[in-house]
C-alpha positions in Angstrom: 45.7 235.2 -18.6 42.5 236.4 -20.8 41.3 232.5 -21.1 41.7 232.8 -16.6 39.9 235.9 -16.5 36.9 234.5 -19.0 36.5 231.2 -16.9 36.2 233.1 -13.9 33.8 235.8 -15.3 31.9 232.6 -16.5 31.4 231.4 -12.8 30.2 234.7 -11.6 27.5 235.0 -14.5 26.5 231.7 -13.7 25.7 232.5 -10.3 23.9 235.5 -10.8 21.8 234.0 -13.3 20.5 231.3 -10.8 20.4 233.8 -7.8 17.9 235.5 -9.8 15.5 232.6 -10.1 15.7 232.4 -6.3 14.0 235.9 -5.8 10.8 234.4 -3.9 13.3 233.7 -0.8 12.6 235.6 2.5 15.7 235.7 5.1 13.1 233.4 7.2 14.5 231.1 4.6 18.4 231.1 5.2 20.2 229.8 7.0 23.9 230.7 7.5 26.9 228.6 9.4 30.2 229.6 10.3 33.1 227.9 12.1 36.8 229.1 12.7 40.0 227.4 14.0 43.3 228.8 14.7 45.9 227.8 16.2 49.5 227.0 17.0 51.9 224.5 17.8 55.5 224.1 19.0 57.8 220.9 19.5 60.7 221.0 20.8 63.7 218.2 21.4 67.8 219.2 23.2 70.4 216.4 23.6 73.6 217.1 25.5 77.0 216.6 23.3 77.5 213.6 25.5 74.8 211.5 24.8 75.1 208.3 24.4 72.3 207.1 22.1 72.8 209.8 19.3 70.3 212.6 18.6 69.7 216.0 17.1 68.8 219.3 19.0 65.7 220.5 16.8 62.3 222.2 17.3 59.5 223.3 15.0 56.5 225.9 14.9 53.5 226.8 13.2 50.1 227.9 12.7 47.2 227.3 10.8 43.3 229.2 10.3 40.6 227.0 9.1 37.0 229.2 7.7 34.1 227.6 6.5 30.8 229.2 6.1 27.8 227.7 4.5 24.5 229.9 3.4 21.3 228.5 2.4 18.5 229.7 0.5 15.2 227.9 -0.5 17.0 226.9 -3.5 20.5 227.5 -3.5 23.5 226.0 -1.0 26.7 228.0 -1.0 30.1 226.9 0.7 33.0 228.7 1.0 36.0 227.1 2.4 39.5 228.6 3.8 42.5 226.8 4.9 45.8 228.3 5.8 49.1 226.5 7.2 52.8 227.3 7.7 55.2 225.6 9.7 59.1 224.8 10.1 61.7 223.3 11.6 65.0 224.0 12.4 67.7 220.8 12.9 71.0 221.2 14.7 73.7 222.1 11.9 70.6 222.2 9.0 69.1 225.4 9.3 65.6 226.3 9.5 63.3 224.8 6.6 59.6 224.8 6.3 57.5 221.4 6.9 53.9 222.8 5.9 52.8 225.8 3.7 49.5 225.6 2.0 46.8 228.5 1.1 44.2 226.7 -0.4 40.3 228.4 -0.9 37.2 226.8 -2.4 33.3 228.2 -3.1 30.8 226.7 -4.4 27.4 227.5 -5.5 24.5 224.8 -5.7 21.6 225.1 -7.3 19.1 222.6 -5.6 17.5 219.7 -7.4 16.1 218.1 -5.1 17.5 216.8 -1.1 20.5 215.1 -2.3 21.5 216.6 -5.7 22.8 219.9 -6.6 23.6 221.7 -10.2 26.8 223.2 -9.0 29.4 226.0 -9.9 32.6 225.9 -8.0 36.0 227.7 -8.2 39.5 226.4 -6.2 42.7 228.1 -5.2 45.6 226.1 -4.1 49.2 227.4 -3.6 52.3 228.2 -1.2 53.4 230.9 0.7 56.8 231.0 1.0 60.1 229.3 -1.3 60.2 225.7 -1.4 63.8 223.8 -2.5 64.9 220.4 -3.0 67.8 219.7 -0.1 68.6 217.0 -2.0 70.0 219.1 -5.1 72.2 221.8 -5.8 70.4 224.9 -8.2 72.6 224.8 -11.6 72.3 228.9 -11.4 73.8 229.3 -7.7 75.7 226.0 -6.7 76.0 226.8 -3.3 72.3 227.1 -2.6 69.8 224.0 -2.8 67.2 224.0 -5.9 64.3 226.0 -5.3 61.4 224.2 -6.9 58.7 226.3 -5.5 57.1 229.9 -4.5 54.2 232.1 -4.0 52.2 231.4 -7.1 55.2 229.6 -8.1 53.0 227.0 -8.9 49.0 227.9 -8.1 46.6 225.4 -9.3 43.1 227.6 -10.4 40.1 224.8 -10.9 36.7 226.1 -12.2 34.7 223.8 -12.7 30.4 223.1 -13.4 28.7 219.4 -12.9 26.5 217.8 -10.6 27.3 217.4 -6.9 25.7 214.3 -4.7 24.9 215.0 -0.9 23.6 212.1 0.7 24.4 213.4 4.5 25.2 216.6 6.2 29.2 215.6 6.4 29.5 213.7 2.7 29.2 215.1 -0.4 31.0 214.3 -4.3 31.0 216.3 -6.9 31.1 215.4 -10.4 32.6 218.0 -12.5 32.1 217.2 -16.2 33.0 220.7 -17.6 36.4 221.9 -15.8 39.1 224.0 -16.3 42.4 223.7 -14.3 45.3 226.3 -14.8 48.5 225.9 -13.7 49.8 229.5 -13.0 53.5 229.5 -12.2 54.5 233.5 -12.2 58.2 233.0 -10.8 60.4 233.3 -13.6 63.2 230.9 -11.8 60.9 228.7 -12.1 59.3 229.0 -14.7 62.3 228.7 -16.4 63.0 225.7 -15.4 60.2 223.9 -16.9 59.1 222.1 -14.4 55.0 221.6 -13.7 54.1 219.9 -17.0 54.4 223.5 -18.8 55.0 223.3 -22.4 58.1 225.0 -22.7 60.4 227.4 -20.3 59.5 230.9 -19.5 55.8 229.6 -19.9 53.7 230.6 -16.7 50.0 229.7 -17.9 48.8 226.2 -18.7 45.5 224.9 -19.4 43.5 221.6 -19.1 40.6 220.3 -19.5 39.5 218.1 -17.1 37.3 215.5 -15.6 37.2 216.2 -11.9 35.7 214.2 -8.9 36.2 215.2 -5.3 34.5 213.1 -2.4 35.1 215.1 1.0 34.4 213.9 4.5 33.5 215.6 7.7 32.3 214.8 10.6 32.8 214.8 14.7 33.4 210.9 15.5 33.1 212.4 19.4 32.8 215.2 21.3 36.0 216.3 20.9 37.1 214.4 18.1 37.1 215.3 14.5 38.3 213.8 11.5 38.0 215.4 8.0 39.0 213.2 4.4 39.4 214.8 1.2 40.1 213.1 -2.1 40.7 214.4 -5.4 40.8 213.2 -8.8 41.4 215.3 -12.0 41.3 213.3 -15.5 43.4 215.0 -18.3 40.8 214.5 -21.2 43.5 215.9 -24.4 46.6 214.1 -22.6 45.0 211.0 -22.0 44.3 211.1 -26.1 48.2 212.0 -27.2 51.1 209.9 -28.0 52.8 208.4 -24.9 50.3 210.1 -22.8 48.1 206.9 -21.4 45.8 207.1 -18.6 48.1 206.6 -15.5 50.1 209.9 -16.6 46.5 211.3 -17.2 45.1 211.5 -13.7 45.9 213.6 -11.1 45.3 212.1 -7.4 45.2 214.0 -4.7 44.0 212.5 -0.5 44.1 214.7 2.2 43.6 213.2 5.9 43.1 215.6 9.5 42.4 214.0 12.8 41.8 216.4 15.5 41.7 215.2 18.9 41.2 218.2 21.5 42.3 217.2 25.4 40.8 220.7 26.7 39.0 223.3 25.5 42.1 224.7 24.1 44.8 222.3 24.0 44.5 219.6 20.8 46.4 217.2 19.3 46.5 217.4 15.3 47.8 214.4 12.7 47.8 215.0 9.0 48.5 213.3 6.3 48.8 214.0 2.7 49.3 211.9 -0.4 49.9 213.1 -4.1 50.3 211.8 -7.0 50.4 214.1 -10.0 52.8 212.8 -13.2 53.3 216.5 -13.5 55.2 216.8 -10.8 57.1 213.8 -9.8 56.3 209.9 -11.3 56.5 208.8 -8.2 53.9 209.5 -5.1 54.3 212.4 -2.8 53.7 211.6 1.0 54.0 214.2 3.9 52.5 213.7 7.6 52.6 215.7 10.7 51.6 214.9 13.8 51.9 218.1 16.2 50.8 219.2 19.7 49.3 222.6 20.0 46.6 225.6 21.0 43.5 225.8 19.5 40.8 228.2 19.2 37.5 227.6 17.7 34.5 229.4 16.9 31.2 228.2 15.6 28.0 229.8 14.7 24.8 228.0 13.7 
């Protein structure tokens, strides 16, 4: 945890250091936006015992809250960026299980080299709320109870990272992160236990890379009242790539991330997201989810 708590007091140092040279700013200068989303969704299906073309009663729920607020100074750009998401779903004679949990939080602080280019400083948050199993396997500590493969910091990926960030246009940017750190914090001792996460051993809850990150993120209202937003990933292992049997496809981490919102009234929106992983760490094989959900929406913007 002391190598954590160093990277992190490196980012804050960084950004003071910088703030400083931007002393000669007046608040005529800044410029500050905010926008917020919540919202909630429900879907629901019933099937009497009798009928004939087959089907299970189910239904499903959840919420999410989007924040993002960008500040601007003469010489600085700062983003911060909040997204929060639970669902479930309960099948006839399955139970209730979850189909979306994510608590995921980036900021970043730019140091402006000129329209398009920023010196940047960012830090990223991504975990889960609530236990995750595998339905497909039995845990080898409590046979009758599926295999729980994930919790509450159980893992949390922690990505601090410095480089150079492109911004050609208001809703595209990439960052280029040459110096990063990614952690891999998994504090559940279950599973931590169990190895799993590419830790070095059981019972280990801290693991370090150093990294070569890209993102590329996309955002932007196609229409009045639709929006799509595109997020893609890429973390490059730079000691794994370099060790025996590592090789460069179990060395890169891929991670996409689609949302198309399409709002039918002021409040009432239709929501389709799709996710695609693929991180050697975790499974060899890539991870796919998508959701496609009707809902209540609430948004507030402020420019």
């Amino acid at each position: 945890m002391k190598k954590l708590l160093i990277t992190n007091l490196f980012v804050l140092t960084f950004s003071v250091v910088f703030a400083q040279g931007d002393s000669t700013s007046t608040p005529k200068q800044r410029k500050v936006k905010h926008n917020f989303q919540a919202g909630f969704n429900l879907n629901q299906s019933t099937f009497s015992d009798n009928w004939t073309s087959g089907g299970f009663n189910s239904y499903a729920f959840g919420g999410f809250t989007n924040y993002v607020a960008k500040f601007k100074t003469k010489n600085w750009d700062f983003t911060s960026d909040l997204q929060i998401q639970l669902g479930f779903q309960e099948i006839q004679n399955e139970g209730r299980r979850k189909n979306a949990d994510r608590l995921f939080y980036d900021f970043k602080a730019g140091y402006m080299i000129n329209k398009k280019w920023n010196f940047f400083a960012s830090m990223n948050f991504l975990s889960q709320f609530i236990e995750g199993y595998d339905h497909k396997t039995k845990s080898a500590i409590e046979p009758s109870k599926d295999s729980l493969i994930s919790a509450l910091f159980a893992p949390a990926y922690l990505t601090s990272s410095i480089g150079l960030e492109y911004k050609p246009l208001e809703y595209l940017w990439m960052r280029f992160g040459a110096g990063t750190l990614r952690q891999t914090i998994v504090l559940d001792e279950r599973i931590s236990n169990a190895g799993l996460y590419g830790l070095k051993k059981p019972g280990d809850k801290l693991r370090n890379q150093a990294v070569l990150q890209f993102i590329a993120n996309f955002d932007k209202n196609l229409a009045q009242n639709v929006n799509l937003k595109l997020r893609y990933m890429s973390n490059f292992d730079y000691i794994k790539a370099t060790e025996l049997g590592g090789g460069m496809e179990n060395s890169i981490v891929h991670i996409f991330n689609a949302n198309l919102t399409l709002k039918a009234t002021k409040y009432i929106s239709t929501n389709l997201q799709i996710n695609v992983i693929k991180d050697p760490d975790q499974d060899k094989n890539t991870q796919f989810s998508q959701i496609l959900s009707l809902g209540v929406v609430y948004s507030l913007s402020r420019e």
